[in-house]
MARDOKE-646831 format. One record per residue: x, y, z of N, C-alpha, C in turn; residue in one letter. Coordinates in steps of 0.05 Angstrom, whole numbers, plus 5000, padded with zeros to 4 digits. Example, Ala and Ser with C-alpha at 12.3 -4.5 7.8 and 13.67 -1.06 7.14 Angstrom:
<rs>
526448865156524649105156526449345156A525749555142527349795143525850015157S
</rs>
This chain:
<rs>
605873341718605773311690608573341678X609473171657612273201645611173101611X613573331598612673281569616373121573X614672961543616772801535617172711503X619872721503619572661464620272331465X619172371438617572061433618972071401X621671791395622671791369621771641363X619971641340619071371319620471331288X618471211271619471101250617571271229X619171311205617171291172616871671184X614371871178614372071166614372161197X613172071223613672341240616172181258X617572191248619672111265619772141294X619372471296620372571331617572671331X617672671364614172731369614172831402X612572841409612872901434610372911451X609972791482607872751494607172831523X605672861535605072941563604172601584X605572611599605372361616604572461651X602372361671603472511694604972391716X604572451738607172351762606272031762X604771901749605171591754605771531732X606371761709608071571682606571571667X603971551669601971461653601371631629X601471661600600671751578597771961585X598572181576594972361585593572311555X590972081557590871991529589872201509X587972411514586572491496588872741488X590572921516593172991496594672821468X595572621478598272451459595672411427X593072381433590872361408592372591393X590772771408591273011396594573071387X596473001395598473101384600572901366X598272631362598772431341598672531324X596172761320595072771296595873081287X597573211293599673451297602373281281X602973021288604372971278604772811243X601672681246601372631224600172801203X600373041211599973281191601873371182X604973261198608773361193608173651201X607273641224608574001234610773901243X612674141257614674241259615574071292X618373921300617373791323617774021348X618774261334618774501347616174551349X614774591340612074711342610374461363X610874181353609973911368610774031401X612974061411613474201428613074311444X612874611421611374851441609174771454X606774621426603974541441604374411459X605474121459606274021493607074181516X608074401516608174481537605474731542X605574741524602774921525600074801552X600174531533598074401540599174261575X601374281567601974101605601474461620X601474651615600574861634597574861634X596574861612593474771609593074591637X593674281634592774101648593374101681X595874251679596974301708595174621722X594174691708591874961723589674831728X588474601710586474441713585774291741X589074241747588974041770588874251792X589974441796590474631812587574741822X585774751803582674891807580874581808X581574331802580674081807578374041795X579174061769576574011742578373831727X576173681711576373521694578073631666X579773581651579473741622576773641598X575073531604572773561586570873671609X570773801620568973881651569574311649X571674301636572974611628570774791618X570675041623568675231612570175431601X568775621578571075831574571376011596X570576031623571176191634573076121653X573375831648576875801665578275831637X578275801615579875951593581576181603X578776341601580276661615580976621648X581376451660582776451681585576331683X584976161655587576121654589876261634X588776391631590476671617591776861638X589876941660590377131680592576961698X592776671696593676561716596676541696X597476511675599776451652601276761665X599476991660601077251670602077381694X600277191715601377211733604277061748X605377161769607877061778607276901796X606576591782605976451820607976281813X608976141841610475881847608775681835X610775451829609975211810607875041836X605675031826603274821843601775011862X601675321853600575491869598375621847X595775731858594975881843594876211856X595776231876595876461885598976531869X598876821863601676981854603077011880X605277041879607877021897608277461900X607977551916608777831926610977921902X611478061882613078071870612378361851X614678511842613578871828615678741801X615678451790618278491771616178491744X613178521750611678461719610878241711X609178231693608277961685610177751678X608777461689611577301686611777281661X609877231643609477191608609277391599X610477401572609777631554606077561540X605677691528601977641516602077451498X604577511477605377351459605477031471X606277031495606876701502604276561511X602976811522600476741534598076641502X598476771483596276791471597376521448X599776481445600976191445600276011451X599375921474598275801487595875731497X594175931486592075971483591475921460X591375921436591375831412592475511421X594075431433594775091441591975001451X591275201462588675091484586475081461X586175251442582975211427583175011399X585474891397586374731381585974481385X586874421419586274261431583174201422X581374291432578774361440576774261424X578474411395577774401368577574051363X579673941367580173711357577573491371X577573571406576273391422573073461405X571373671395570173741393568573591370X571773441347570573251327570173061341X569872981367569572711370566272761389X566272901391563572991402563373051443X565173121443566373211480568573551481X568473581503569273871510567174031504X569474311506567374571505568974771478X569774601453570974661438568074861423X566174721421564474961405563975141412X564075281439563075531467566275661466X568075541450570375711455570275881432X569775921405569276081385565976151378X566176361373563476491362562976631335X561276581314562476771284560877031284X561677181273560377491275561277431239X559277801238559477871211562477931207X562977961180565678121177564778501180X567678571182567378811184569678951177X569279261173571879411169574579331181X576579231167579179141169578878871165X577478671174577478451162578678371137X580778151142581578091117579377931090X579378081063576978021049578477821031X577377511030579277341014577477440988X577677120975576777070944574177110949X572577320930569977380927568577480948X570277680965569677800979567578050975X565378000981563078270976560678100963X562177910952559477750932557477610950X557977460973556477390989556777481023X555677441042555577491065557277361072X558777441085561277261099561177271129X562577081147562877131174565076961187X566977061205569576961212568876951244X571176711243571076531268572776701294X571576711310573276991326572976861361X575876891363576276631382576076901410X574476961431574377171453576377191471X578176961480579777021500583477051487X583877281484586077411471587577581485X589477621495591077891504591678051485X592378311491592778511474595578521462X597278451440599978471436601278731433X603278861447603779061433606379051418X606179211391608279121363610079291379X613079111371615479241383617179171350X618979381349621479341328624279081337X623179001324626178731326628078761334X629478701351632578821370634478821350X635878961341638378901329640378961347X642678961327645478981334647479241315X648779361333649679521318652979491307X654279601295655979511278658479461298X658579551314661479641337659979371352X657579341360656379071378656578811361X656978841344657878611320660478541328X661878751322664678751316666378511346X664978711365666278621395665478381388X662478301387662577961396664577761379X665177921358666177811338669977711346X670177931357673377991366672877791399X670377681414671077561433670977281424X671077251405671476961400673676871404X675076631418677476581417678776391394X676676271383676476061370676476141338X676876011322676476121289672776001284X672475761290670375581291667775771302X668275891330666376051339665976271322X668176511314667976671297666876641277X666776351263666476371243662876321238X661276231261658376201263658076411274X659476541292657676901295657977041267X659777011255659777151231658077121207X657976781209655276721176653176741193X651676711210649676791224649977101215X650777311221650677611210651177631192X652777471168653277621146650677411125X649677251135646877151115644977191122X644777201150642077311170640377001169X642576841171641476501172639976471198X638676271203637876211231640075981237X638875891270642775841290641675541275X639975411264638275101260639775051230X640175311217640875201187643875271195X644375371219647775451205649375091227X647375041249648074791258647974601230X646174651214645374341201646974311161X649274591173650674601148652474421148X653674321111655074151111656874231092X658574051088661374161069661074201040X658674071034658074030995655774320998X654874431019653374671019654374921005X658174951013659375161004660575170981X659975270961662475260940663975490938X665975510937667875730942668575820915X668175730904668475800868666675930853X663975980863661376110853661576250881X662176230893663376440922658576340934X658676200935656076240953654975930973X653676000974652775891001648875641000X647975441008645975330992644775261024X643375351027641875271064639475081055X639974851061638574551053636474511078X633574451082632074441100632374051099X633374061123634273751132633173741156X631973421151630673291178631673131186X634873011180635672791191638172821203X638573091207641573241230641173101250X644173011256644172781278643772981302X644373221297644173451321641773511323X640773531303637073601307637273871309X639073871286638774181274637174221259X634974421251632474461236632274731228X632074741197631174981187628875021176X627875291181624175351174624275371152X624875361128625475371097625375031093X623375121064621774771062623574741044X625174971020626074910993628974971002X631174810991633374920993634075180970X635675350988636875620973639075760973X640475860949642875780942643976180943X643776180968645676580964648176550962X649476870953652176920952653177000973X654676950978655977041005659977290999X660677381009663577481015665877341019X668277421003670077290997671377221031X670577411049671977531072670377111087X668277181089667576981094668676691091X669276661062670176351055671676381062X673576531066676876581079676876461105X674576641118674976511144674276251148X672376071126671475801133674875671123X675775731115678575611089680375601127X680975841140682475821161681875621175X678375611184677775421196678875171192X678374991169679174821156681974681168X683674861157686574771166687274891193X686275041212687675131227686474981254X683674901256682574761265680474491268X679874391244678374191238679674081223X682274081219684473831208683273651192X684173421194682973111182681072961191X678573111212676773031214674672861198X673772681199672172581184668472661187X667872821174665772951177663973041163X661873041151660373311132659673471146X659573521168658173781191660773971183X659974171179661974451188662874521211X660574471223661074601256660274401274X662674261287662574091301663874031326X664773931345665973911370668373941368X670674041375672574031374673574091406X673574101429674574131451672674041474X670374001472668273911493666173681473X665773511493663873261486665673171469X664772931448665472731429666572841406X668672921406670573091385670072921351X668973231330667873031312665273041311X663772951325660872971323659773301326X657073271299656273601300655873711323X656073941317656074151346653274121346X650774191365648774231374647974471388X645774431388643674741403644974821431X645674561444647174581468648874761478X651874631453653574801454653675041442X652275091425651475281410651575621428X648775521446647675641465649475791495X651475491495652675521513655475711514X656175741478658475901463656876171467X654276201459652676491468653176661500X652576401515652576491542656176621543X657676551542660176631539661276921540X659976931503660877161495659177331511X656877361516654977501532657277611552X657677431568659877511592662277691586X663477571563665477811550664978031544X662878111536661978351519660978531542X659378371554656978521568653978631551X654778491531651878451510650578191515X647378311514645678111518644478071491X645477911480645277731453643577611454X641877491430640277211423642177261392X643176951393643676891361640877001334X639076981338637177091321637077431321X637477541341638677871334640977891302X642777671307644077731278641977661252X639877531250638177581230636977831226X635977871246634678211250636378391239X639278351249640878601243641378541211X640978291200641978291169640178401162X636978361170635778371149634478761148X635478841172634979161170637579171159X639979161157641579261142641779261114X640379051107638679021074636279181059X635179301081631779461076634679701073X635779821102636480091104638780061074X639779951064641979891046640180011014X637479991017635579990988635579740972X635179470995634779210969631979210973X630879210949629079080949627678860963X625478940969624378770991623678440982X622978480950622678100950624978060943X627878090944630178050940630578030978X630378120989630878191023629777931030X626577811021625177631023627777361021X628077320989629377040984631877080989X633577181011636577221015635577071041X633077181062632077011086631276901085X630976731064629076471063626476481077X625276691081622476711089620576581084X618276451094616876301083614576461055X615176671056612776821039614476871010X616276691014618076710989616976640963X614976460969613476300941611976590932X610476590947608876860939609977050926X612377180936612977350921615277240893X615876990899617476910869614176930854X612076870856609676850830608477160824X609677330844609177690844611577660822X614177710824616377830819618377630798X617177390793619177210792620477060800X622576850796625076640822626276860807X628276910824630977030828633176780837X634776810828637176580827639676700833X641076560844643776690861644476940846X645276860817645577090808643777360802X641777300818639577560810639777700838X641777520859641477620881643477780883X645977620876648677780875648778030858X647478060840646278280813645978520842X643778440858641878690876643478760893X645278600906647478610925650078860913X649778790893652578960889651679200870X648879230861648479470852647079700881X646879480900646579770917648779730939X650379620934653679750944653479520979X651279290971651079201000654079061014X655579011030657378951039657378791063X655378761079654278621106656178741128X658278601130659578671157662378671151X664178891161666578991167668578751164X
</rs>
């Protein structure tokens, strides 16, 4: 089995499909994830489910069932089989003390791919999509929507789940900032480890920034959710939003400018300058591959998204306000709390910023 992306035309542009070793399209997947696409999810999310579902189909073959032939109790086998450590085309686990190969989270990912799946085959009148959920009454802790108590209610409660356990978000600490910051050799590199920590941006919006984003005169910053980055840079923010950012910052984009991106002809900020097609935006690639780097310098084991984590606890521990903390991250629960609290607008942000003395990074 191989997943593959698939570029088209008009609203789902990019897409992605499961084909097996003779090439052939797996049809009632590519159905199902036509119609994932003509709903405009995310081609990240398009993705994940493809691969979800090619481990689905590849355990299928391995135990030599049909996928409308499936019961939920290879469900739960194929959960036990996601956690376990086997070699690729094996269902036996491989002798090994290093732990489950998946976290629960990936497993139950994927598992939600699987009853989605299920779900869909289930409108058409095949699978075992209705034997995979069962409804019970509600009960204590249940979330109680609109008119909750007035009638009997009962929620759809899917049985095969792993247990997650809640962990605190990795950060970074101020001296682990600093170093990665000081191994940059580059102004260009410094200058995306740094707005990555000092906005707590994700690595999709700081790839898919452009030059009319910054104004250095209102000193702030506008993270635009774009789907047509030639990089296929993508940010989870549906509305564009316009924060303040530090003088320390434009400074360093101003060095960039003249000291290394010359007379380029470009709107990308962050773009190639010494590897691949000099000029064209930088990508996830290189991005990733500038991570692996510093990793080696430091001896810190980084993910670019740790610098969101670290912004956005340095904002709680700082005393901002949490729907202020909300629209600085562009969080998706942002609507909600602008119709709690109000829109807040750059300047309502910069207002909260500097009455509780926030400063971001050194």
């Amino acid at each position: 089995m191989y997943v593959r992306r698939v570029v088209g035309t008009g609203a789902g542009r990019e897409t992605y499909t499961i084909v097996d070793g003779d090439g052939r399209v797996v049809e009632m997947v590519d159905d199902y994830l036509a119609l994932c696409t003509d709903r405009e999810h995310s081609p990240n999310t398009l993705r994940a489910r493809a691969f979800d579902l090619k481990a689905w189909l590849v355990f299928l073959q391995l135990v030599g069932l049909d996928p409308l032939t499936a019961s939920p109790e290879h469900v739960d086998q194929f959960a036990g089989w996601m956690r376990r450590p086997v070699q690729p085309g094996r269902l036996r686990p491989v002798d090994t003390d290093s732990g489950p190969a998946r976290e629960a989270s990936t497993v139950n990912r994927a598992l939600n791919s699987v009853y989605m799946f299920y779900e869909f085959l289930a409108r058409r009148g095949v699978g075992m999509g209705a034997q995979l959920t069962h409804r019970r009454a509600t009960s204590i802790g249940d979330h109680g929507g609109f008119l909750a108590g007035i009638a009997e209610r009962q929620v759809v409660h899917r049985p095969t789940r792993l247990k997650q356990t809640k962990r605190r978000p990795p950060t970074l600490t101020d001296a682990e900032v600093q170093q990665i910051l000081d191994a940059c050799d580059r102004i260009r590199d410094r200058l995306l480890m740094a707005l990555m920590f000092e906005t707590g941006c994700r690595i999709g919006q700081a790839l898919g920034l452009r030059h009319e984003d910054i104004n250095t005169d209102r000193r702030t910053l506008t993270l635009r959710p774009r789907e047509d980055n030639a990089n296929r840079a993508r940010g989870k923010s549906r509305d564009p939003k316009e924060i303040p950012v530090r003088c320390t910052l434009l400074d360093l984009y101003t060095d960039y400018l003249f000291a290394e991106y010359g007379e380029l002809d470009c709107d990308y900020v962050f773009v190639n300058l010494w590897n691949g097609v000099v000029g064209t935006p930088m990508g996830y690639w290189a991005a990733m591959s500038l991570v692996k780097r510093l990793r080696r310098r430091t001896g810190i084991d980084f993910h670019p998204h740790q610098f969101r984590h670290t912004h956005a606890t340095a904002l709680l521990r700082a005393g901002v306000r949490l729907e202020v903390a909300s629209e600085l991250l562009t969080h998706g629960s942002v609507r909600t709390t602008a119709e709690i609290y109000g829109h807040l607008d750059v300047d309502d942000l910069a207002e909260e910023l500097d009455r509780v003395g926030f400063r971001g990074s050194r």
